[in-house]
C-alpha positions as CSV (number, residue, x, y, z in Angstrom):
1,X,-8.3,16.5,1.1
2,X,-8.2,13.2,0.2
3,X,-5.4,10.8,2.2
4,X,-3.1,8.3,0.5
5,X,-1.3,6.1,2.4
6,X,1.7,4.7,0.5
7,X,2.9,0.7,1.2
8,X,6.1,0.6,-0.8
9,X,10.0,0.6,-1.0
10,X,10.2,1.8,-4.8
11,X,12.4,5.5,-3.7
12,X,10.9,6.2,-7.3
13,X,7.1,5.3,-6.6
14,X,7.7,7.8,-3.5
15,X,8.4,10.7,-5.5
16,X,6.8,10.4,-8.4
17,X,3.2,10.2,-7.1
18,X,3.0,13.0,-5.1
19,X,3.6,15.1,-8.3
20,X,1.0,13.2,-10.1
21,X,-2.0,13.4,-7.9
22,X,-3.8,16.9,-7.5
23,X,-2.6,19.0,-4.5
24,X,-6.2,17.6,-3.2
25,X,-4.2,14.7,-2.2
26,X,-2.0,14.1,0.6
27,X,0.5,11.4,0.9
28,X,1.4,9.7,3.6
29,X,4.6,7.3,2.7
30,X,5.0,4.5,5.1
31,X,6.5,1.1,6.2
32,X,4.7,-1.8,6.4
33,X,5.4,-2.7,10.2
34,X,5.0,1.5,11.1
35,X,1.3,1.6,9.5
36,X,-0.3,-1.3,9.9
37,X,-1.7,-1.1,13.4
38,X,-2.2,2.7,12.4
39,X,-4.6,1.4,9.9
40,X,-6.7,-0.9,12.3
41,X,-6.8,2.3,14.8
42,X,-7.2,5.6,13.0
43,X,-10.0,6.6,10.1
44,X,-7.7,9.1,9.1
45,X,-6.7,7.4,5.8
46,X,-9.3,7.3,2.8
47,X,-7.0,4.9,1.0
48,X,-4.1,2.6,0.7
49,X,-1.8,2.0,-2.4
50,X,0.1,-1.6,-1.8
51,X,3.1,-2.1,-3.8
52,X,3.5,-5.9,-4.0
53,X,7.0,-5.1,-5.7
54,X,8.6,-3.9,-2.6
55,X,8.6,-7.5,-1.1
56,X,9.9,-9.8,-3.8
57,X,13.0,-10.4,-1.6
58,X,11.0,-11.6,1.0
59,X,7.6,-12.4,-0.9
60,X,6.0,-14.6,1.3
61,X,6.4,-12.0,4.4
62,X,4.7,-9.2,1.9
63,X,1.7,-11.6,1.6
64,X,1.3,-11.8,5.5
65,X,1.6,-8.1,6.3
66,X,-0.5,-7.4,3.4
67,X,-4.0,-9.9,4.6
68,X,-3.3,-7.7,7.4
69,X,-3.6,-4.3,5.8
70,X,-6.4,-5.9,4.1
71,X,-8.4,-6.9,7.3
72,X,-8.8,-2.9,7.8
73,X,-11.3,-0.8,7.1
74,X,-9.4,1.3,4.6
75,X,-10.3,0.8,0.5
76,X,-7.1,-1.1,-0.8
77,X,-5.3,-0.1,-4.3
78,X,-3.2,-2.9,-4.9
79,X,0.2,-2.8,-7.4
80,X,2.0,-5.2,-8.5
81,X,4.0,-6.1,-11.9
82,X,2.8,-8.9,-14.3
83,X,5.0,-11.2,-12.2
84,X,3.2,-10.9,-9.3
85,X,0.1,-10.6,-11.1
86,X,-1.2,-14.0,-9.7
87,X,0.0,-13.2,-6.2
88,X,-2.4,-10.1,-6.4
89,X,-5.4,-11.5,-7.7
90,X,-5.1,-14.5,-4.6
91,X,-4.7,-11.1,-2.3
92,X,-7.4,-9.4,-3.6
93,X,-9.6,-13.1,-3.7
């Protein structure tokens, strides 16, 4: 079983993804300020999926709490639109 942990607000993201991934996958759909410390703690995770969309109200808040989910040991998947396509790349830099 392979476990997905799920960064975003999109309801539709939520849904939709656990119907496209193999039942070999579990998800795990969380809030940024629930998981983060989870992720620092617990190997339990094989990898994170980071929706930069869910913080374009508050944008520069997503980029803080997402160095931090990037400071784990988990492999990263980050998503983001072609708006925040430049945002993503400095992440992933």
């Amino acid at each position: 079983m392979i476990h997905v942990v799920l960064f975003s607000a999109d309801r539709t993201l939520q849904s939709l993804l656990p119907s496209a991934l193999d039942k070999e996958f579990e998800i795990l759909v969380a809030s940024i300020d629930e998981q983060i410390s989870h992720l620092h703690s617990n190997s339990s995770c094989d990898v994170v999926l980071l929706d930069l969309d869910s913080f374009q109200g508050s944008l520069e808040r997503g980029l803080k709490k997402s160095r931090d989910i990037l400071s784990s040991p988990v492999p990263v998947v980050v998503l983001a639109s072609d708006v925040l396509r430049s945002a993503a790349a400095e992440l992933v830099r």
